[in-house]
Residue, then its C-alpha position, 0 to 999 in steps of 0.5 A: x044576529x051578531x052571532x050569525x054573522x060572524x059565523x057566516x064570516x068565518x065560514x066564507x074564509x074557510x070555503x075561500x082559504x080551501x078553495x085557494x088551497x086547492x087552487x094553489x098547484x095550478x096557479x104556482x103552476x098553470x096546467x099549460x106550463x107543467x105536464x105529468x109524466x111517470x117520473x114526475x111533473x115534467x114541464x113543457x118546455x122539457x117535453x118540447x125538447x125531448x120531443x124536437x131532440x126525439x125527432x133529430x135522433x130517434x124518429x128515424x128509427x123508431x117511427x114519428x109517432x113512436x109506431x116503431x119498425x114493422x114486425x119489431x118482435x120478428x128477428x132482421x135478416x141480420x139477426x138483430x132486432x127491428x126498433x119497437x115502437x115507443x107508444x103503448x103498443x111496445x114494451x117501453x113503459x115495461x121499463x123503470x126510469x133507470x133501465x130507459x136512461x141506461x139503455x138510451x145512454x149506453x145503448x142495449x147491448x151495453x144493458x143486456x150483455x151477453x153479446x148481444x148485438x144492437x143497431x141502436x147505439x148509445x146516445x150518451x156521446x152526443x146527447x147530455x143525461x137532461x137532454x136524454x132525460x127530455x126524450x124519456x119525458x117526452x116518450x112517457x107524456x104520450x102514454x096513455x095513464x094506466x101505462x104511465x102508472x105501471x111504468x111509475x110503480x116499476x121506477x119506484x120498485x127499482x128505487x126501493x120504494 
């Protein structure tokens, strides 16, 4: 009987020390406190950030709900390229980490060279690199997860891994 008992004993601590083993990522950090992002865990406050300063300084361009401009594929009468959308109809999750960052900094015609011409200009004046940073966050916590993941695997490609 003693026997049983501590068995039972010892087999409840277990349960218990892997159920809060297994709980421990979302008490240290509760689900609404930290959301996932092809970068990495991004908090909520970061991605509301990202997401005010994207809608001060992109939204205009590239649509409130990051739809982009009509026929973003379709040259402007000026020869330029319309804003393609930031959802999961665009292209944007094509791109590892380090090519968004520099094109949001530098602008595309700093990225892509070649004389190429751009109506979007670079936001590295007037937004810091944690600021630009928040607006990528918040781009990529909008996607869907299987472009999440492929955007992840090129950042990781990018970085060697």
């Amino acid at each position: 009987m003693r026997r049983t008992s501590v068995l039972l004993a010892a087999l409840g601590a277990a349960a218990a020390g892997l159920g809060l083993a297994g709980a421990w990522p979302f008490l240290a950090a509760p689900p609404f406190l930290a959301a996932r992002t092809a970068g990495g865990d991004a908090s909520a406050a970061t991605i509301a950030l990202g997401q005010a300063l994207y809608a001060e300084r992109c939204a205009a361009c590239h649509g409130a709900k990051l739809e982009g401009q009509r026929d973003w594929k379709s040259p402007l009468p000026s020869g330029r390229m319309p804003a393609p959308p930031h959802d999961a109809s665009g292209h944007t999750w094509h791109h590892p980490d380090g090519v968004l960052f520099r094109i949001t900094r530098e602008g595309p015609a700093a990225v892509v060279g070649g004389g190429y011409q751009s109506d979007m200009p670079g936001f590295g004046t007037v937004m810091s690199d944690d600021e630009i940073r928040a607006v990528l966050a918040f781009i990529k916590s909008t996607w869907p997860e299987q472009e999440r993941q492929y955007q992840a695997e090129m950042t990781r490609r990018e970085q060697g891994e």
